[in-house]
C-alpha atoms as one frame of an Amber mdcrd trajectory, in Angstrom:
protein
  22.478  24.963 -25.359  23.364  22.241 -23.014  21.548  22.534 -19.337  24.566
  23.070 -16.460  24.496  21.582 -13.170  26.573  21.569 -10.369  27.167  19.421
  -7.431  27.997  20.989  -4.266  29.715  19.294  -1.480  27.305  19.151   0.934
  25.458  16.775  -1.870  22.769  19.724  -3.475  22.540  19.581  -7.289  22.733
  23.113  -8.441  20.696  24.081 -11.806  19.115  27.279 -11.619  19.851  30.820
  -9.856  17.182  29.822  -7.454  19.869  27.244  -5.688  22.447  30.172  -5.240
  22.741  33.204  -2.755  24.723  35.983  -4.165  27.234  37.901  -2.134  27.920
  41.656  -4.080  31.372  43.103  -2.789  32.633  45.897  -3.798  34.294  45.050
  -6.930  32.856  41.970  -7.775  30.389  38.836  -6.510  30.971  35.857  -5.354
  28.427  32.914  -5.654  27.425  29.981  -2.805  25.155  27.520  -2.182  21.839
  28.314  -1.163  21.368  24.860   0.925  24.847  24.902   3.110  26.705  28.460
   2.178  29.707  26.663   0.333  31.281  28.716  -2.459  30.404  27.982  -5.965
  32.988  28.299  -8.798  32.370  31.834 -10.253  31.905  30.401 -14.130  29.899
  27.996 -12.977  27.786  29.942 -10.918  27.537  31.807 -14.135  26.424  29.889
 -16.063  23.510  28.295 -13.488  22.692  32.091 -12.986  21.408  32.636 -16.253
  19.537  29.710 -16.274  16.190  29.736 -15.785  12.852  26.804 -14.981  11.189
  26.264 -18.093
């Protein structure tokens, strides 16, 4: 399986569920950048959350 990454606008490459802060609403969570607080696409941020450092 192919390695995702994600580059947010304020220029951080996202890879890993380590680069994200997770918001948990009521009925469902919303992902954002850990660097500047942007918003992350929810499948991506899927994806990047169940990725882990090797």
């Amino acid at each position: 399986m192919s390695e995702t990454t994600y580059r947010c606008q304020c220029g951080a490459t996202l890879r890993f569920r380590q680069d994200l802060t997770l918001d948990r609403g009521v009925t469902s969570r919303s992902w954002a950048c850990g660097d500047c607080g942007l918003p992350v696409p929810g499948v991506v941020a899927e994806k990047l959350s169940h990725q882990h450092p090797s």
